[in-house]
BANUBA-719443 format. One record per atom (N, C-alpha, C, O, CB): x, z, y; residue in three letters. Coordinates in steps of 0.2 Angstrom, whole numbers, padded with zeros to 4 digits, always signed. Glycine has a CB too. Example, Ala and Ser with C-alpha at 12.3 -4.5 7.8 and 13.67 -1.06 7.14 Angstrom:
# BANUBA-719443
+0066+0039-0028Ala;+0062+0039-0022Ala;+0066+0039-0016Ala;+0071+0042-0017Ala;+0057+0045-0022Ala;+0064+0035-0011Ser;+0068+0036-0005Ser;+0064+0039+0000Ser;+0067+0040+0006Ser;+0070+0029-0003Ser;
//
This chain:
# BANUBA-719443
+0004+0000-0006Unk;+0000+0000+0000Unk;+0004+0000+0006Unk;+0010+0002+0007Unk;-0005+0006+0000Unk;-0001-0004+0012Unk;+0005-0003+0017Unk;+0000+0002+0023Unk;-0006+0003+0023Unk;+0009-0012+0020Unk;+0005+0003+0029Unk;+0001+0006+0038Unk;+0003+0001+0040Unk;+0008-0003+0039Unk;+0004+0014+0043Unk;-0004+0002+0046Unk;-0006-0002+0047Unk;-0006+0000+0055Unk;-0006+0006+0055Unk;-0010-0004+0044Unk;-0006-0003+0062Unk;-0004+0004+0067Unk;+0000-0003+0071Unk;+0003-0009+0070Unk;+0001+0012+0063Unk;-0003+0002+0077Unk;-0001-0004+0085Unk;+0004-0003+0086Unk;+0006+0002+0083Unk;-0003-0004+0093Unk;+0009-0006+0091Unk;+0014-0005+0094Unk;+0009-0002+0101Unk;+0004-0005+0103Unk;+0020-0011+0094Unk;+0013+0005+0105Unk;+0012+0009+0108Unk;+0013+0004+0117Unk;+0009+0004+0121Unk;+0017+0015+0105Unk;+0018+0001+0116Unk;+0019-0003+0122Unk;+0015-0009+0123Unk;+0012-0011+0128Unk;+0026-0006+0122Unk;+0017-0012+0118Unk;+0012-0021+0120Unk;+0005-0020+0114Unk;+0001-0025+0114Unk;+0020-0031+0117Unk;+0003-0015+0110Unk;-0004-0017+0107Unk;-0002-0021+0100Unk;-0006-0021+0096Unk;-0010-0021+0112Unk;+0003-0026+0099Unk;+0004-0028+0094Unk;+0001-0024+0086Unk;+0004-0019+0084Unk;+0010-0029+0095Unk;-0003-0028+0082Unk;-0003-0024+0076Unk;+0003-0024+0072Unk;+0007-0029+0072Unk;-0007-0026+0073Unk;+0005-0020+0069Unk;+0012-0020+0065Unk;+0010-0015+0059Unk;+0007-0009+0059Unk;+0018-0016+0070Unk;+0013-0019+0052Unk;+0013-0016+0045Unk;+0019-0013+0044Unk;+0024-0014+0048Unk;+0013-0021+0040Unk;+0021-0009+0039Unk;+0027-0006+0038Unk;+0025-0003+0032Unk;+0021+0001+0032Unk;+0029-0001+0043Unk;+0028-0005+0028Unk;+0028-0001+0019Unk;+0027+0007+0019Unk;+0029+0009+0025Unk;+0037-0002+0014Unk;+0024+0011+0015Unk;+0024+0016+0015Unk;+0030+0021+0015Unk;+0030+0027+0016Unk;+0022+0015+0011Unk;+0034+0017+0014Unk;+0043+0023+0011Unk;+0046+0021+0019Unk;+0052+0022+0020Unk;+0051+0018+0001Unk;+0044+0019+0024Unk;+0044+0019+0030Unk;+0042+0025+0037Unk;+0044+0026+0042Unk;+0041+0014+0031Unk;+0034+0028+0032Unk;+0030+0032+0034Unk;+0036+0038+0041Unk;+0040+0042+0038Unk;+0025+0037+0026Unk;+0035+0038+0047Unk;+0038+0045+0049Unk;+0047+0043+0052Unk;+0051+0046+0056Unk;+0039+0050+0041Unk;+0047+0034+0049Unk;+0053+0031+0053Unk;+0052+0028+0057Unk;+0047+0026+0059Unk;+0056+0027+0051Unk;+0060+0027+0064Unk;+0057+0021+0068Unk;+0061+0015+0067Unk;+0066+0015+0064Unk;+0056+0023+0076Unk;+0058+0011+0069Unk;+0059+0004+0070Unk;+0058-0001+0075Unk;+0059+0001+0081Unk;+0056+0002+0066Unk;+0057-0007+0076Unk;+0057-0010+0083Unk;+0051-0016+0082Unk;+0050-0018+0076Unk;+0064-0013+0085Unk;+0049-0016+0086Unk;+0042-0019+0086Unk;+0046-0028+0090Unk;+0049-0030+0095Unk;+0035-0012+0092Unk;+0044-0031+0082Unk;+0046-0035+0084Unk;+0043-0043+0089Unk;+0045-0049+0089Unk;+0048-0035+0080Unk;+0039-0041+0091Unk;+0037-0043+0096Unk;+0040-0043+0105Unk;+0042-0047+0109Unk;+0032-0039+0094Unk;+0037-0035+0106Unk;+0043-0032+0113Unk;+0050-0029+0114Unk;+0053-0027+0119Unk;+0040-0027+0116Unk;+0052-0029+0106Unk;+0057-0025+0104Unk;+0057-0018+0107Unk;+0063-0016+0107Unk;+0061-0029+0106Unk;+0053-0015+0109Unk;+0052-0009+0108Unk;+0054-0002+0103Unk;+0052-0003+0097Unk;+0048-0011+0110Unk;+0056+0001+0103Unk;+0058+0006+0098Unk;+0049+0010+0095Unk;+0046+0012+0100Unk;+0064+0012+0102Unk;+0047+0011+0090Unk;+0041+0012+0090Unk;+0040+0016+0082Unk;+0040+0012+0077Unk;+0036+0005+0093Unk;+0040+0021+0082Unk;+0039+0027+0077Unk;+0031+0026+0070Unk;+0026+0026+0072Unk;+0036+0035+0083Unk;+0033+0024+0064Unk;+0028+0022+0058Unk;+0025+0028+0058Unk;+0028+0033+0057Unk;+0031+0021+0051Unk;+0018+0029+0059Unk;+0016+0035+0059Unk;+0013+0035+0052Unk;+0012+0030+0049Unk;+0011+0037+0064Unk;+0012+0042+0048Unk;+0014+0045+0040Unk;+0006+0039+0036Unk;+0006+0038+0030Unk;+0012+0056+0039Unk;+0000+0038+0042Unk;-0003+0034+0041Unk;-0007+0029+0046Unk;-0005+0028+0052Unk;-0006+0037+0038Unk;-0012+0025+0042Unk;-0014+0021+0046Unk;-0018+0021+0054Unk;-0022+0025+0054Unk;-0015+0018+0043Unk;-0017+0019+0057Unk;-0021+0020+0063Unk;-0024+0015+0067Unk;-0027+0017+0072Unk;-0019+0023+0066Unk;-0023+0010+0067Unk;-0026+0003+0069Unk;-0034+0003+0066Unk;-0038+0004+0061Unk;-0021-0004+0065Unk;-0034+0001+0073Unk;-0044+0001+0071Unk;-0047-0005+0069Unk;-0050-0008+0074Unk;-0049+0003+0077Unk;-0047-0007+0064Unk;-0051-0013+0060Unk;-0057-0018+0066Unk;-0057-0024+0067Unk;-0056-0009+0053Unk;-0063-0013+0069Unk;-0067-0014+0072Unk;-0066-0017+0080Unk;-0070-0020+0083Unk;-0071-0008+0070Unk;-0060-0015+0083Unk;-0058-0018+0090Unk;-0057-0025+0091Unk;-0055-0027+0097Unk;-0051-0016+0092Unk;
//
């Protein structure tokens, strides 16, 4: 399974594998630095 979850700067959606959960990474998009949170949080319905 993967999360699922925005980037905090530009709204991009962004996946990240599970064994990621709590890491950060860069949103490749704005290149921003941007924290995998432990689950998902992107809202399906927006």
């Amino acid at each position: 399974m993967s999360i699922e979850f925005n980037c905090p700067q530009c709204n991009e959606l962004l996946t990240a594998s599970d064994e990621m959960a709590g890491k950060k990474g860069q949103c490749p998009k704005c290149k921003s630095t941007v924290e995998v949170p432990s689950t998902s949080t992107s809202n399906p319905s927006a």
